[in-house]
C-alpha positions as CSV (number, residue, x, y, z in Angstrom):
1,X,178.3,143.2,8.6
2,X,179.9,142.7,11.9
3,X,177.6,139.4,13.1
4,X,180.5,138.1,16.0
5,X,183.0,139.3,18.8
6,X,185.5,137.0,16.5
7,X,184.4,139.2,13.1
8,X,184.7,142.5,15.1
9,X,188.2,141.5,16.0
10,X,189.1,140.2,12.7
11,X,188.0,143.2,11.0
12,X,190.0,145.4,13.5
13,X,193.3,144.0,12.7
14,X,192.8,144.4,8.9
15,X,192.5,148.2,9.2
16,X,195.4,150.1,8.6
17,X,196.4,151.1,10.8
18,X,195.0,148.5,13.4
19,X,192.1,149.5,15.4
20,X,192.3,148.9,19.3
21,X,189.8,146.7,21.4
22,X,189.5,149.1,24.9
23,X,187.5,147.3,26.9
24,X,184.5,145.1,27.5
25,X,182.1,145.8,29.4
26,X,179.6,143.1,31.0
27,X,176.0,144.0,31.3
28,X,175.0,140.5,32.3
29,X,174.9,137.2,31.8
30,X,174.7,137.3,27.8
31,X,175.5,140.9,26.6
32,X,178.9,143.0,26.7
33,X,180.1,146.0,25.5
34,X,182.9,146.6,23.2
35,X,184.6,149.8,23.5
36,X,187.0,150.1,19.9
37,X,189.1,153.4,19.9
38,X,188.8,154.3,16.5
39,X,192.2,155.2,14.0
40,X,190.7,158.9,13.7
41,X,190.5,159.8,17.3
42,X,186.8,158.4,17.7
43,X,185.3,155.6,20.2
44,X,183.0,152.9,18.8
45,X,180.9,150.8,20.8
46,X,179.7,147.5,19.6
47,X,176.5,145.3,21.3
48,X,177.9,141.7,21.7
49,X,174.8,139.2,23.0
């Protein structure tokens, strides 16, 4: 389980290939977005409070 922005981007450079942080996106003060484009073509977004 995925329980930080640090763990996200940890477990993105251990895939093989390495995944690829996008973007964040602020919603306010205390939550982002994080848009991952995917190794197969797909886009993940993650909740980050």
């Amino acid at each position: 389980m995925l329980r930080s922005l640090a763990a996200l981007l940890e477990w993105l450079g251990a895939r093989t290939p390495p995944g690829r942080l996008d973007q964040i996106v602020t919603q306010d003060e205390f939550t982002h977005d994080v848009v991952v484009a995917d190794t197969d073509g797909r886009w993940l977004v993650f909740d980050v409070t």
